[in-house]
gemmi code that builds the backbone of each chain (N, CA, C; Angstrom):
import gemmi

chains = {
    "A": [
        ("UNK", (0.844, -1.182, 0.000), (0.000, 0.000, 0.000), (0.889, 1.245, 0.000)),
        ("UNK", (0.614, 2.290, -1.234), (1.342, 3.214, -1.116), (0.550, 4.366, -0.831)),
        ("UNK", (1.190, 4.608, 0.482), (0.662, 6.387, 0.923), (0.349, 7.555, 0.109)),
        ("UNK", (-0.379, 8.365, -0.156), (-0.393, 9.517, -0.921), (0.646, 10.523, -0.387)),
        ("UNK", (1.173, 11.292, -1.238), (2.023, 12.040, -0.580), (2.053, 13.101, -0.218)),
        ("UNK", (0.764, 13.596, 0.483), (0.166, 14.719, 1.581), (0.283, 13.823, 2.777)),
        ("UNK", (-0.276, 12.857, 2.478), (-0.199, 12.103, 4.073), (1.175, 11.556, 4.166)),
        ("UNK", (2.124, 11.132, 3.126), (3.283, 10.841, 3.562), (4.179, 12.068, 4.578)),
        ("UNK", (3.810, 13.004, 3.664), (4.610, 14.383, 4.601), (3.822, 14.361, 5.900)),
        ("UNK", (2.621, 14.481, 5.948), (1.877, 15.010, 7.473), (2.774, 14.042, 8.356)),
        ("UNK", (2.752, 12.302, 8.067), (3.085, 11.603, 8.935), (4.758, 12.081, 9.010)),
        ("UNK", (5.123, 11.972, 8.284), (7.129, 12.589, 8.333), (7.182, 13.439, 9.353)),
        ("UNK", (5.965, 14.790, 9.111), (6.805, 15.777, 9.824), (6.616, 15.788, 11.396)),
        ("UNK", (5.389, 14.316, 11.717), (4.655, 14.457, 13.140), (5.956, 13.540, 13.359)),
        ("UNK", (6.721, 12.603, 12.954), (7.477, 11.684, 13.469), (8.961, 12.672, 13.605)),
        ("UNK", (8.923, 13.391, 12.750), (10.555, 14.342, 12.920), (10.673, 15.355, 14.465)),
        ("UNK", (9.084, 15.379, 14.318), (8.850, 16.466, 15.490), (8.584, 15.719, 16.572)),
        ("UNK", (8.001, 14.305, 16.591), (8.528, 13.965, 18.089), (9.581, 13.513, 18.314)),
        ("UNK", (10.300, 12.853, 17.636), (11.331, 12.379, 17.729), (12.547, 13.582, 17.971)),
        ("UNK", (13.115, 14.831, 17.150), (13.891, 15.885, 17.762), (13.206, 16.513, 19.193)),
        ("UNK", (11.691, 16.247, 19.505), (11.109, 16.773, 20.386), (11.475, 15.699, 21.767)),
        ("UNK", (11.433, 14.499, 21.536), (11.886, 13.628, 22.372), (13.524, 14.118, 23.171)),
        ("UNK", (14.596, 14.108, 21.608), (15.452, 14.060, 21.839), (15.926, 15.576, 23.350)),
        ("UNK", (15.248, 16.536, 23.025), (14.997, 17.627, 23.382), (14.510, 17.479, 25.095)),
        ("UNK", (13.557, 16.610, 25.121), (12.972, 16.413, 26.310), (13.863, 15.499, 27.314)),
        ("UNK", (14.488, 14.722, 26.419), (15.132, 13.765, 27.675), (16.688, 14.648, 27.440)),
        ("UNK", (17.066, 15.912, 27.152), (18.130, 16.525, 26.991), (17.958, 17.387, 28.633)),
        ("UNK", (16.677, 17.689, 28.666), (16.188, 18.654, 30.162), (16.387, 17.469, 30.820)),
        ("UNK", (15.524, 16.678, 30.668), (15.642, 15.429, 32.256), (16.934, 14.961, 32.451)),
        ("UNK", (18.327, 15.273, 31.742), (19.498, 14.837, 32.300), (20.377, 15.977, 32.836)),
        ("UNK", (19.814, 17.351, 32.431), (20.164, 18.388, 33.199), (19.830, 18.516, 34.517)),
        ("UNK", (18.178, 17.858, 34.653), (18.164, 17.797, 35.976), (18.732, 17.021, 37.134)),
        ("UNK", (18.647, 15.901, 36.191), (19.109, 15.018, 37.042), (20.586, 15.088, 37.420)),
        ("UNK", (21.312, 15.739, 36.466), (22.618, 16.167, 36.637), (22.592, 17.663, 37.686)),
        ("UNK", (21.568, 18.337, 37.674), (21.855, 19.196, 39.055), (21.880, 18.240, 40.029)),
        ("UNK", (20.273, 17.111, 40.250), (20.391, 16.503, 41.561), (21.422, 15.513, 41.945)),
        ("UNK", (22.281, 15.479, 41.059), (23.275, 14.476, 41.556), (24.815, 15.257, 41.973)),
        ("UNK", (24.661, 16.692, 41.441), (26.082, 17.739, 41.956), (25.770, 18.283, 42.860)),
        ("UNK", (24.404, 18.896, 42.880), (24.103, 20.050, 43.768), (24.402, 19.385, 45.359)),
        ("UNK", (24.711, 20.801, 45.900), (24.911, 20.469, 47.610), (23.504, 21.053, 48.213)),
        ("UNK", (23.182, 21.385, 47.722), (21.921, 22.352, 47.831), (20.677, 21.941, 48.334)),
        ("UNK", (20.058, 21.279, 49.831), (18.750, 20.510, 49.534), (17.606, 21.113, 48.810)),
        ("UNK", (17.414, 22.433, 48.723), (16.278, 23.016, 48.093), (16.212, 22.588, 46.634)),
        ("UNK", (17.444, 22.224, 46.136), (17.642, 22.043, 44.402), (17.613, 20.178, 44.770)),
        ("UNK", (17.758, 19.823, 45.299), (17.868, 18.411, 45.169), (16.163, 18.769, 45.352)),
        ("UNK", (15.368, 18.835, 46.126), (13.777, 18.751, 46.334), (12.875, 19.214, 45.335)),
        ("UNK", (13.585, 20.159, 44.176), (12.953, 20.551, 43.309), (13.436, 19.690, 42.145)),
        ("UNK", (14.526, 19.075, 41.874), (14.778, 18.528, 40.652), (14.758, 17.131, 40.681)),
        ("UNK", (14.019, 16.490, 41.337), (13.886, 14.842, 41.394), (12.134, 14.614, 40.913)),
        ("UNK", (11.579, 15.719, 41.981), (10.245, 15.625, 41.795), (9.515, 16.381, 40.685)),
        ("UNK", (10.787, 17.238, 39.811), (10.062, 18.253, 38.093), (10.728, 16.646, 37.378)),
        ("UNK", (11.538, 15.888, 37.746), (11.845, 14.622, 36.679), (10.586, 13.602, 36.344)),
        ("UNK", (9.960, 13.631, 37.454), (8.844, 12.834, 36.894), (7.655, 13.012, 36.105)),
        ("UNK", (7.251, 14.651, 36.375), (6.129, 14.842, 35.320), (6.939, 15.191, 33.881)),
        ("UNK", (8.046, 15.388, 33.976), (8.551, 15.146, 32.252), (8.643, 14.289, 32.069)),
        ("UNK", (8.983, 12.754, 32.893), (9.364, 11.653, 32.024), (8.075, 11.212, 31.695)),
        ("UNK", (7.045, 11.361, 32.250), (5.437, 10.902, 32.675), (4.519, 11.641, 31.483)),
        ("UNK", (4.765, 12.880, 31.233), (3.727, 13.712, 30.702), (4.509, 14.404, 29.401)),
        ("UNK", (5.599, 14.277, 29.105), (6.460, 14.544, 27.813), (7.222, 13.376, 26.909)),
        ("UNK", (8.345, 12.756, 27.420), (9.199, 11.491, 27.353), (8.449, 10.595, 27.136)),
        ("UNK", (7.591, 9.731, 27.495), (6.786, 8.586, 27.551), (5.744, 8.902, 26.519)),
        ("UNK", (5.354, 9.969, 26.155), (4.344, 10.114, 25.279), (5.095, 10.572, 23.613)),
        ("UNK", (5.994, 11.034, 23.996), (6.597, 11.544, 22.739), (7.440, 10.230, 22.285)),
        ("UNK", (7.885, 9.508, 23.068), (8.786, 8.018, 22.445), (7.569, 7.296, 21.971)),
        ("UNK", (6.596, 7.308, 22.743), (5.635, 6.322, 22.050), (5.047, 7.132, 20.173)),
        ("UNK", (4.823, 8.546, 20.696), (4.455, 9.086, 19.227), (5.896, 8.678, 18.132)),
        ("UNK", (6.851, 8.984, 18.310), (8.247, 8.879, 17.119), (7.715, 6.903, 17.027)),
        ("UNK", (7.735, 6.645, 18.443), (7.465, 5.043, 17.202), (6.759, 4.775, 16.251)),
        ("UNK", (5.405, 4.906, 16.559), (3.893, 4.967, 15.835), (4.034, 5.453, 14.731)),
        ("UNK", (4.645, 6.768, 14.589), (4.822, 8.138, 13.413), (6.212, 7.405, 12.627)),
        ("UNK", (6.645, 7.009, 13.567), (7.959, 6.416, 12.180), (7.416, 4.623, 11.838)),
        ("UNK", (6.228, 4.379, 12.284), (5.794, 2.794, 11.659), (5.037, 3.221, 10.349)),
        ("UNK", (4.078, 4.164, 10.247), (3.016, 4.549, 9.223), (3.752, 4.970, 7.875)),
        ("UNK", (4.785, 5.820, 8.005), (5.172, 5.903, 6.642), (6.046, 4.508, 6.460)),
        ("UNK", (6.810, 4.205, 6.900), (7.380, 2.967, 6.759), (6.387, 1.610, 6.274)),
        ("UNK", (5.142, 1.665, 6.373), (4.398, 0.535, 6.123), (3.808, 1.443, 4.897)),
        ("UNK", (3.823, 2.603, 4.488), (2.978, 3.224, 3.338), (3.656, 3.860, 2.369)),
        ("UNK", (4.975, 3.467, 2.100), (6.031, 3.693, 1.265), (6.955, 2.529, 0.976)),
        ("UNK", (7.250, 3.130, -0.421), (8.255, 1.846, -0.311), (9.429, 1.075, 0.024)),
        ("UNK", (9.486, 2.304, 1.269), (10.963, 2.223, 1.922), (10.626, 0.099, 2.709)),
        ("UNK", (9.419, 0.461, 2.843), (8.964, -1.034, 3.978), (9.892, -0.935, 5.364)),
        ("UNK", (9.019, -2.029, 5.924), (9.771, -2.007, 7.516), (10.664, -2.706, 7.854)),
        ("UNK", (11.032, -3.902, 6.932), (12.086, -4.445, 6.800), (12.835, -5.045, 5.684)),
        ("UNK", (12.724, -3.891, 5.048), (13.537, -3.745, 3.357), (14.953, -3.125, 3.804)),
        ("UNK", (14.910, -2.595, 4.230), (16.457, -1.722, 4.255), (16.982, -1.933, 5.931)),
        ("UNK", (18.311, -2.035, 6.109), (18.904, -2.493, 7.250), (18.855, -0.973, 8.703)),
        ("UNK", (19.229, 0.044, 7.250), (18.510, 1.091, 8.417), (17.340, 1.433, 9.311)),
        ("UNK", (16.415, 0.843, 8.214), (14.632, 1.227, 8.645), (15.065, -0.100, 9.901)),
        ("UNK", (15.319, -0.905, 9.629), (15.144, -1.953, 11.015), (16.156, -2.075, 12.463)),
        ("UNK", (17.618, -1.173, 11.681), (18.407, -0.864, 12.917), (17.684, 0.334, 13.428)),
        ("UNK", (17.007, 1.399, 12.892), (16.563, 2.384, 13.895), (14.981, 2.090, 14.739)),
        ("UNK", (14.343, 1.072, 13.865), (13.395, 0.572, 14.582), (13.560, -0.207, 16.313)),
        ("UNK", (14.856, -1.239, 15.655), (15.085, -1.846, 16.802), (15.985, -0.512, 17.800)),
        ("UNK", (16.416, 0.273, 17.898), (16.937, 0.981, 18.466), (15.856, 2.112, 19.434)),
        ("UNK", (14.730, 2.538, 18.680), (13.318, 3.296, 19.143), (13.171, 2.232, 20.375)),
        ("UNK", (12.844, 1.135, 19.858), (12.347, 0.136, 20.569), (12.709, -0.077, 22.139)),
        ("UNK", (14.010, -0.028, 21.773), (15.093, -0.589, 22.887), (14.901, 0.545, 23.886)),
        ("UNK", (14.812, 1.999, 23.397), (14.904, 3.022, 23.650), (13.919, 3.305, 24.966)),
        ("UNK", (12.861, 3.019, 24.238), (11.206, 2.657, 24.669), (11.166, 2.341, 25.909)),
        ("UNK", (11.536, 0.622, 25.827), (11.554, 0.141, 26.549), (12.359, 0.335, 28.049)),
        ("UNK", (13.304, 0.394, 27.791), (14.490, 1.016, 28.643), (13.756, 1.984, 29.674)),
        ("UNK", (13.374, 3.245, 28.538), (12.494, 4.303, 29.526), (11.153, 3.616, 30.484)),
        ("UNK", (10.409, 2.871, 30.260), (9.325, 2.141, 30.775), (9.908, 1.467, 31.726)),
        ("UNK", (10.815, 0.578, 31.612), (11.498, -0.057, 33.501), (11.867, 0.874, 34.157)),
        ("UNK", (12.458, 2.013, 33.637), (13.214, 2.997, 34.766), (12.036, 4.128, 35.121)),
        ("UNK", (10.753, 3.969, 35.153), (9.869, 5.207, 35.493), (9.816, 4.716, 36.822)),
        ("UNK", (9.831, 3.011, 37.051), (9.571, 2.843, 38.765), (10.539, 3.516, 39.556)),
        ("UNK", (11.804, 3.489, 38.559), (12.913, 4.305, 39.634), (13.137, 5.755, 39.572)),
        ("UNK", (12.422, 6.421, 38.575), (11.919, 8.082, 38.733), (10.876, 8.196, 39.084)),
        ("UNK", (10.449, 7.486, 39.706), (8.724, 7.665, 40.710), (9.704, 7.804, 42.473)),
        ("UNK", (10.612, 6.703, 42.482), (11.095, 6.416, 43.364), (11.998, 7.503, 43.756)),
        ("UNK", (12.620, 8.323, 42.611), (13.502, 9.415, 42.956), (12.543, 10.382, 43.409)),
        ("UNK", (11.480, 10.733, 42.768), (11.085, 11.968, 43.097), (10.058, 12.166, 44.415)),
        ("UNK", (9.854, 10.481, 44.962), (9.595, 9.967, 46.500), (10.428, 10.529, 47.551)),
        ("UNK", (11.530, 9.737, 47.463), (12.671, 9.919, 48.175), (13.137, 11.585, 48.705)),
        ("UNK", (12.392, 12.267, 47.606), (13.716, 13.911, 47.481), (11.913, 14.449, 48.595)),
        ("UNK", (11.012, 14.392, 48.530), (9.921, 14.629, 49.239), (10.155, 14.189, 50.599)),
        ("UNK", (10.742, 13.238, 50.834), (10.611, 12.572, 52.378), (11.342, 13.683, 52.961)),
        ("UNK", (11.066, 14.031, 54.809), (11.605, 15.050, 55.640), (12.503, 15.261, 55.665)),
        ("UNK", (13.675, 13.960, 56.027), (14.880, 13.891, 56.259), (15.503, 13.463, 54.572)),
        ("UNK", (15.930, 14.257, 54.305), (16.745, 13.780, 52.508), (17.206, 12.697, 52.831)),
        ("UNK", (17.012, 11.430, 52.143), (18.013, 10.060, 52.157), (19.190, 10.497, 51.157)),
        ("UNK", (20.533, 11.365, 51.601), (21.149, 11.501, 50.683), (22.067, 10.926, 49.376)),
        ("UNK", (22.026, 9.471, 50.202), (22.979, 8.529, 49.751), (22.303, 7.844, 48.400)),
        ("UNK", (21.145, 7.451, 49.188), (19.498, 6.931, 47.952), (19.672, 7.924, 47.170)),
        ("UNK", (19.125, 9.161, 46.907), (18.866, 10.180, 45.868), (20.007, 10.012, 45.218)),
        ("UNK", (21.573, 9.909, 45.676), (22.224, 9.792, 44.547), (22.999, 8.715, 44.197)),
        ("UNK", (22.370, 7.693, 44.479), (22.501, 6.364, 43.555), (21.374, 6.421, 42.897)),
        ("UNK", (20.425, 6.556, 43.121), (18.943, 6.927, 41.881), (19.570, 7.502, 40.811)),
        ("UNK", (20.150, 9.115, 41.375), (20.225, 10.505, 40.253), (21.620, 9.602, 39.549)),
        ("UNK", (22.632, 9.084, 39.834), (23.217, 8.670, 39.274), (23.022, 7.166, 37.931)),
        ("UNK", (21.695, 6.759, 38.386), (21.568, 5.666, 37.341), (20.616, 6.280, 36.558)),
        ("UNK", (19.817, 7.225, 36.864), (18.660, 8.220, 36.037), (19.825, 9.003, 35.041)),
        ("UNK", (20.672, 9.588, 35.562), (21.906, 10.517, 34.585), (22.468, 10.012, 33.530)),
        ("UNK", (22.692, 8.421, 33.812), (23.311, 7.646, 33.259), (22.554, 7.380, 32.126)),
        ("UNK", (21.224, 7.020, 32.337), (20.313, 6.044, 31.768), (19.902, 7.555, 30.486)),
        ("UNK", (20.300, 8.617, 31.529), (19.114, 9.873, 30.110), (20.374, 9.720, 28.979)),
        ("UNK", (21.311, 9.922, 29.535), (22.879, 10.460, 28.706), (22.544, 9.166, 27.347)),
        ("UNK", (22.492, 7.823, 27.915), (22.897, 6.508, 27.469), (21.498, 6.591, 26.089)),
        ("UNK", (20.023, 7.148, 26.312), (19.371, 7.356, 26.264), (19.331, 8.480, 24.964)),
        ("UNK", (19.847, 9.782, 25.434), (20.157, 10.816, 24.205), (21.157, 10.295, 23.153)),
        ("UNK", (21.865, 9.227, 23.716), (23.329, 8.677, 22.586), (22.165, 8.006, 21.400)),
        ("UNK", (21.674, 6.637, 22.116), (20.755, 5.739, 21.650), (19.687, 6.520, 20.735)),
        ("UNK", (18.956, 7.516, 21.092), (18.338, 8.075, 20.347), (19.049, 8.900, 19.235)),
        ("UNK", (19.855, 9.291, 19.339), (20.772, 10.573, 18.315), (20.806, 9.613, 16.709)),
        ("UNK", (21.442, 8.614, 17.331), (21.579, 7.210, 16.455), (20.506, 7.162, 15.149)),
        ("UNK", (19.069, 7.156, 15.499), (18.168, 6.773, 14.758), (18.200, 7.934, 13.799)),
        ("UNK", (18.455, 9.260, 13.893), (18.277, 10.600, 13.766), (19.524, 10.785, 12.334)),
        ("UNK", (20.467, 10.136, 13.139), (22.127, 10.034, 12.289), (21.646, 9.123, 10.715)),
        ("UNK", (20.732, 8.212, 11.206), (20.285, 6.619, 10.285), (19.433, 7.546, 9.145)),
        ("UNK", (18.886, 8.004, 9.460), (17.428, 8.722, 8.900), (17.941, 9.946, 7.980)),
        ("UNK", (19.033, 10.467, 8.319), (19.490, 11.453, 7.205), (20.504, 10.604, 6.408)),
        ("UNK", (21.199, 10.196, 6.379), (22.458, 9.454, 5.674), (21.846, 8.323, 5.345)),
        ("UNK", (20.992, 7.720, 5.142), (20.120, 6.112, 5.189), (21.349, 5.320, 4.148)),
        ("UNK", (22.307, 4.662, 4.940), (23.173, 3.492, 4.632), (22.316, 2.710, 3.826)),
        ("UNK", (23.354, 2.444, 2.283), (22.962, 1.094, 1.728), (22.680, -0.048, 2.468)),
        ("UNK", (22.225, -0.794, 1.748), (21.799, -2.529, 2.473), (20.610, -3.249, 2.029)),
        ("UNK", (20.079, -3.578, 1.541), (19.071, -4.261, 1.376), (18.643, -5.635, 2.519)),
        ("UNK", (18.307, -5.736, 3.132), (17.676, -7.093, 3.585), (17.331, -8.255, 2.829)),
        ("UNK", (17.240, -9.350, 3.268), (17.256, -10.717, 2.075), (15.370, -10.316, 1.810)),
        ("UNK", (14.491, -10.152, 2.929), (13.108, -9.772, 2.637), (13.163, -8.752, 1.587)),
        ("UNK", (13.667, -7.847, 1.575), (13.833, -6.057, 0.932), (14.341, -6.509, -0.606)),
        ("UNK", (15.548, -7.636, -0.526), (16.475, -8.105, -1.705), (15.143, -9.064, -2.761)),
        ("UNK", (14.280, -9.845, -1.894), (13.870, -10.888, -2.775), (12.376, -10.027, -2.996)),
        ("UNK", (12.161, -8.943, -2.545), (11.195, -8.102, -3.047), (11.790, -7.596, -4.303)),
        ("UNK", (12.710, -6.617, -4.627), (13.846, -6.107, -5.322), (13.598, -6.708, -6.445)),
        ("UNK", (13.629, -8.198, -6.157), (13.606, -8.865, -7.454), (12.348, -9.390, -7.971)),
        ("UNK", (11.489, -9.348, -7.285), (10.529, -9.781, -7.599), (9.698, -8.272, -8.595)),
        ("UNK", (9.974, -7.642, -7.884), (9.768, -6.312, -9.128), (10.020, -6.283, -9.777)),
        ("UNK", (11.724, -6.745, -10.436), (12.433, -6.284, -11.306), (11.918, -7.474, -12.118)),
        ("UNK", (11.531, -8.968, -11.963), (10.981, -9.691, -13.058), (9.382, -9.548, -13.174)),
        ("UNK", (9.226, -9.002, -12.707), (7.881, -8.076, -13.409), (7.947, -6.941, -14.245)),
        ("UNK", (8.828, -6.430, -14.456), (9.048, -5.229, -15.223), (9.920, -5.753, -16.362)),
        ("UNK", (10.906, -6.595, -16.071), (11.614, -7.635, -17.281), (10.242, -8.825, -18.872)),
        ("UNK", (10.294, -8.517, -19.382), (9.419, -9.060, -20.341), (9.166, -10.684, -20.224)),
    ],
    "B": [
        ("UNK", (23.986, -7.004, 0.870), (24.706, -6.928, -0.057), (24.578, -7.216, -0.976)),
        ("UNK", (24.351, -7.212, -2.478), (24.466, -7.953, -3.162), (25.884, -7.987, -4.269)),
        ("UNK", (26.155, -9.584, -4.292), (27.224, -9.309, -5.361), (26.932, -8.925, -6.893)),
        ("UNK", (28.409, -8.102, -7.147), (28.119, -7.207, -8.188), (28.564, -8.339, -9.374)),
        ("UNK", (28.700, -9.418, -9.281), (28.970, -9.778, -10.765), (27.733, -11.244, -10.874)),
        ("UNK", (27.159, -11.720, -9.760), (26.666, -12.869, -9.913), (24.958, -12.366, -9.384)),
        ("UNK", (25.047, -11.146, -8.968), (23.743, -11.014, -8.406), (23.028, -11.570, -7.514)),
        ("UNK", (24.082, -12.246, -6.370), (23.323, -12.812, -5.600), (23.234, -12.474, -4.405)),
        ("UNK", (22.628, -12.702, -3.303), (22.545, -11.554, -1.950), (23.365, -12.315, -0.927)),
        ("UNK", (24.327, -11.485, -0.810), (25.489, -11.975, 0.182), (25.296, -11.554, 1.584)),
        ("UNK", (24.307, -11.636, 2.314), (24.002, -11.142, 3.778), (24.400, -9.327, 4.247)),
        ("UNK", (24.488, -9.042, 5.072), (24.351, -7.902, 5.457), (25.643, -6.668, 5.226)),
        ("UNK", (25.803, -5.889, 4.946), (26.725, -4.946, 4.299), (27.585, -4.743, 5.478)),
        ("UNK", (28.688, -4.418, 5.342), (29.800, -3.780, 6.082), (29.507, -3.508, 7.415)),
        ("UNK", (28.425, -1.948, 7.383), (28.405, -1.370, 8.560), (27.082, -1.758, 9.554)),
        ("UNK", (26.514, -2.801, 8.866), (25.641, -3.679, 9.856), (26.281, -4.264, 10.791)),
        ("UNK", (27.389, -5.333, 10.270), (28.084, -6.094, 10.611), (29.421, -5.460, 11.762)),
        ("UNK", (29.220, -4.137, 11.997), (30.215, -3.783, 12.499), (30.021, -2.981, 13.728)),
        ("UNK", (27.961, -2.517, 13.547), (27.452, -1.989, 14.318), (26.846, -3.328, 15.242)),
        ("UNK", (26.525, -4.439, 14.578), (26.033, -5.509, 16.076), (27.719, -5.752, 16.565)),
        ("UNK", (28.629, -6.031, 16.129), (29.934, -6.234, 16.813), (30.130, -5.103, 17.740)),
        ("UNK", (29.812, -3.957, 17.579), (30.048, -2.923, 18.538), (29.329, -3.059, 19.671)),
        ("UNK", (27.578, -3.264, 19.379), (26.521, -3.398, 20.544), (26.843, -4.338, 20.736)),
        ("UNK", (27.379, -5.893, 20.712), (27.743, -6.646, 21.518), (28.660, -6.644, 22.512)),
        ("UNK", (29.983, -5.701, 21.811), (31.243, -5.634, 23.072), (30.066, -4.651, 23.736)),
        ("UNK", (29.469, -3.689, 24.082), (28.593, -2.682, 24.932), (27.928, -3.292, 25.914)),
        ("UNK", (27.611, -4.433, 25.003), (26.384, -5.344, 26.337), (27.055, -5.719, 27.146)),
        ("UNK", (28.397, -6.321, 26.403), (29.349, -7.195, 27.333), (30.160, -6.098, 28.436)),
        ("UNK", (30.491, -5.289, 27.981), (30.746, -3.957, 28.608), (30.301, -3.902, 30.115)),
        ("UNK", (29.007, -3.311, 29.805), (27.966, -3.773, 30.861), (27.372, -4.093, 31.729)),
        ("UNK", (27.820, -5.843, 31.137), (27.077, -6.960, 32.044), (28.420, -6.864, 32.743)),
        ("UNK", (29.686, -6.869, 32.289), (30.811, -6.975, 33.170), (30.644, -5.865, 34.555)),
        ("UNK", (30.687, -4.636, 33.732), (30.655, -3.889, 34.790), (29.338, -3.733, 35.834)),
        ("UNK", (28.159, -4.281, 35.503), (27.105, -4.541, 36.158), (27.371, -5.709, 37.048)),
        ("UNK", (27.870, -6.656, 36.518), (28.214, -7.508, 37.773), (29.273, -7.265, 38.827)),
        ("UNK", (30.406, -6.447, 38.044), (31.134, -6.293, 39.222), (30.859, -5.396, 40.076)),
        ("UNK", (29.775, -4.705, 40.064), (29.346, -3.341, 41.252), (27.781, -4.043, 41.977)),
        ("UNK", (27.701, -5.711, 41.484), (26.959, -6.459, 42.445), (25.945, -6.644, 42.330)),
        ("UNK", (25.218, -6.005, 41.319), (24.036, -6.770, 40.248), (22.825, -5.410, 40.815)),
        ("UNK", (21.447, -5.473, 39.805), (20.790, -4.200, 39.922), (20.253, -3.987, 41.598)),
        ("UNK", (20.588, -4.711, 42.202), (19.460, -4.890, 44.046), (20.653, -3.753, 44.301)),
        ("UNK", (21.893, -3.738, 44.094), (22.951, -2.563, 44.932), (22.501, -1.562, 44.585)),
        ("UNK", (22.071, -1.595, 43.382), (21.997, -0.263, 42.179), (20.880, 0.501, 42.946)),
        ("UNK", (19.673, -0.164, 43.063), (18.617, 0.908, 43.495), (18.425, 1.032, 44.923)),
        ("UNK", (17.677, 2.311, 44.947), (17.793, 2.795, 45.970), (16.800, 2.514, 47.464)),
        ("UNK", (15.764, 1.713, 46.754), (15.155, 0.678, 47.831), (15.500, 0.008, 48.779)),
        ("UNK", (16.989, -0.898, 48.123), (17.622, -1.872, 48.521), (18.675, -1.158, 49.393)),
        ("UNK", (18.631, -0.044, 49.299), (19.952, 0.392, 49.999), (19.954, 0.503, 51.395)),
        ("UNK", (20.703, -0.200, 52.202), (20.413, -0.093, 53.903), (20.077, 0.922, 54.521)),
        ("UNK", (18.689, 1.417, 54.987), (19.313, 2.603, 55.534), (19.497, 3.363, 56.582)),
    ],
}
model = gemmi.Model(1)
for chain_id, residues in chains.items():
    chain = gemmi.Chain(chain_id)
    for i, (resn, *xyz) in enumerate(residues, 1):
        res = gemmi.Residue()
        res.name, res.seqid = resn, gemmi.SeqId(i, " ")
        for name, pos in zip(("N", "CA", "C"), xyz):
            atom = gemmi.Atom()
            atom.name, atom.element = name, gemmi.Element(name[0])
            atom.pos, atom.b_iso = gemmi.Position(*pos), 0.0
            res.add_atom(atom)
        chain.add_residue(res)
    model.add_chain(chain)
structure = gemmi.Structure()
structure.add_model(model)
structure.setup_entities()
């Protein structure tokens, strides 16, 4: 099925825009988390554990899920396909991974932004949290940059699925 | 890949092949250094004595 190409662009430009919008969002949540893991400061540790969760919750989580969705539709409505070319499926599996990753670690940014609320600061907790949250955004902005790098430069490759399509066109168009 | 004189599809190009070799030493990376700092129960902050 091939997309028309009004709707190919609409879907492009909603997937470019969450996806740099993603990249963007989890660029703040490692600033913060990188104050709460330097700062000496308890007022900045109490404010930047507990602003990490409604971004990862109400920005991050919704915008990774939109770049997936938005980068499946043109991919299934063009003839790039979803697993014709080695790029379309290394940046798929990479979204994915991405995804996922963020979804186990919300129990432990629920848990950070618990912790920085309690009376007495658990200082030691907050920064073994802020330190695997820092880790995980940084590891996170690399992983994502990746798909971004794939998507402008799109590396040769065909896939053996992508290859025996290839040909199956080409002896249809052969007499 | 495909070869250029026989046309036939020779598995995955160069920089496929060089990008799972990379994410594999990473995992391994990792798991090494994940095990040696005592597996994820040290890591979070639940588990931590306090």
């Amino acid at each position: 099925m091939i997309m028309p190409p009004f709707l190919h662009k609409f879907t492009l430009t909603l997937h470019v825009t969450s996806s740099v919008g993603l990249l963007g969002s989890i660029a703040s949540f490692l600033a913060l988390a990188i104050v709460g893991l330097t700062s000496a400061d308890d007022q900045a540790l109490r404010s930047a554990y507990p602003a990490m969760q409604p971004i990862a919750r109400m920005v991050i989580v919704p915008l990774a899920f939109a770049a997936l969705l938005t980068g499946l539709i043109p991919c299934l409505g063009t003839a790039w396909g979803l697993f014709q070319h080695y790029w379309v499926v290394v940046k798929l599996l990479l979204t994915t991974f991405a995804t996922t990753i963020l979804l186990i670690k919300m129990a432990l940014i629920s848990e950070a932004a618990r912790l920085a609320t309690e009376t007495i600061l658990p200082r030691a907790d907050l920064h073994a949290a802020g330190l695997q949250l820092a880790v995980h955004a940084a590891g996170g902005l690399t992983v994502l940059f990746l798909p971004m790098v794939l998507s402008i430069y799109k590396p040769q490759g065909r896939t053996r699925c992508g290859w025996r399509k290839q040909q199956v066109k080409l002896s249809v168009v052969k007499p | 890949m495909v070869d250029p004189v026989t046309g036939e599809y020779k598995g995955p190009p160069r920089w496929v092949k060089k990008s799972a070799i990379t994410a594999v030493n990473l995992v391994l990376l990792f798991a090494i250094h994940f095990f040696s700092i005592g597996g994820i129960s040290a890591m979070h902050p639940a588990s931590t004595p306090q």
